[in-house]
N, C-alpha and C positions, 0 to 999 in steps of 0.2 A: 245981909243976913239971909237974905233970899237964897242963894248960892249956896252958903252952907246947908242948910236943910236940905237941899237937892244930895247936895257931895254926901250928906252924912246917908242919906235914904240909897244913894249908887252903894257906898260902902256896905249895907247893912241886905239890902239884895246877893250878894254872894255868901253872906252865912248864912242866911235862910236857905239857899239854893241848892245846900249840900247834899242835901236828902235829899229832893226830889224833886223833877220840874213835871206839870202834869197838862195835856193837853185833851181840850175837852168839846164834847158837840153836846150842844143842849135842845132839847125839842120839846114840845110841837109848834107852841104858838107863842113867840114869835121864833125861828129856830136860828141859834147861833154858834160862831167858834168863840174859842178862849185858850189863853194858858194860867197857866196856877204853877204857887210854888209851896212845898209841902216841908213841914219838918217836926220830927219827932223830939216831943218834949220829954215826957218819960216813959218807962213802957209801954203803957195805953193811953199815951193825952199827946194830940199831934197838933199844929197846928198848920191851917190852909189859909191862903192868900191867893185870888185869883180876880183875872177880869174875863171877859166873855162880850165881844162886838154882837150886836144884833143890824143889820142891814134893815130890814123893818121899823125897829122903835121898839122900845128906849134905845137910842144910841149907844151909850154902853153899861155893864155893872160892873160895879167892884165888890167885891166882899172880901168877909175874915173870920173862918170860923176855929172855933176849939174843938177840939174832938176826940170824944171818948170812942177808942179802935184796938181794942183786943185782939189776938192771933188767937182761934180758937183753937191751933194745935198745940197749945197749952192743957187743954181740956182732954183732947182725944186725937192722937199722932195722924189718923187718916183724913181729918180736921185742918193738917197743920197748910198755912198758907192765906186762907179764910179768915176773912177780918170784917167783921160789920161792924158798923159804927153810925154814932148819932152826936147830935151837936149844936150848935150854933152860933151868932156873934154878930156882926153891924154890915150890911149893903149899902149898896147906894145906886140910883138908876138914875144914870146922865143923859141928858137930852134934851128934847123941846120943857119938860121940867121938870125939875133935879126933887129927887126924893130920897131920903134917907131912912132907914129901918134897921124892924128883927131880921135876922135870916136865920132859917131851923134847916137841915139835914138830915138826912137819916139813908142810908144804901148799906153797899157792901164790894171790897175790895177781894180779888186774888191773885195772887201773885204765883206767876210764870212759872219763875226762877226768882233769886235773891234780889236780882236788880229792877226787874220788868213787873207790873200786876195792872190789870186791867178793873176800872171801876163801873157801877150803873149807882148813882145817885139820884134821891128826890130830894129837890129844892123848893122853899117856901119861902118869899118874902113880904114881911107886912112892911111899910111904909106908915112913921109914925103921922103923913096926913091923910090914909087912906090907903093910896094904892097897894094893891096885893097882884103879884105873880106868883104860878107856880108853874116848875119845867120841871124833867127829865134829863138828868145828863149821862153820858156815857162817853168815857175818857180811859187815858193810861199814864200811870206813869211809870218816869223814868230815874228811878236812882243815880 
């Protein structure tokens, strides 16, 4: 049974993966890589999946956020490309001990060209037994 939930979770990574794979440096303290995979639900509601290695501590996190990401060149054409967005949904911090939580977001994306846009996100995680991180990340993705 084991096996399956692996195969069905391989399978279900390349639809999500369609839209976007995003790679990310997160800072200050503790500072790490990640990758993330992004994909649009309907016009403004995306949703994110990522992890992010910390060398330091916590070993690693997973998150999954929802997110509400309008194009503001909807609003005003010299706008268009510009996307803030805010959000949130469930982390986890692996390592000497595993904690589970809220995770809230909040940045802004722009995009390049149709394919390319580069992000600066603020990340908050409470952990429902306490522990709280908060970082900085700046990433890109890639459609």
């Amino acid at each position: 049974m084991r096996k399956a939930w692996i195969l069905a979770l391989l399978l279900l990574v390349p639809a999500v993966a369609q839209r976007a794979v995003s790679f990310r440096l997160s800072l200050p303290n503790p500072p790490g890589l990640g990758l993330g995979l992004e994909a649009d639900l309907e016009r403004d509601l995306a949703f994110r999946g990522y992890g992010d290695l910390f060398p330091g501590g916590p070993s690693l996190y997973l998150g999954g956020d929802l997110l509400f990401k309008p194009d503001l060149g909807r609003l005003d054409r010299d706008l268009r490309g510009i996307r803030p967005y805010f959000g949130g949904g469930l982390g986890a911090m692996l390592g000497n001990a595993t904690e589970v939580g809220l995770q809230l977001s909040l940045g802004f994306e722009v995009l390049l060209d149709p394919r390319t846009g580069v992000f600066l996100d603020g990340e908050s995680f409470y952990g429902f037994g306490g522990a709280r991180m908060s970082r900085v990340v700046l990433g890109a993705n890639l459609r």
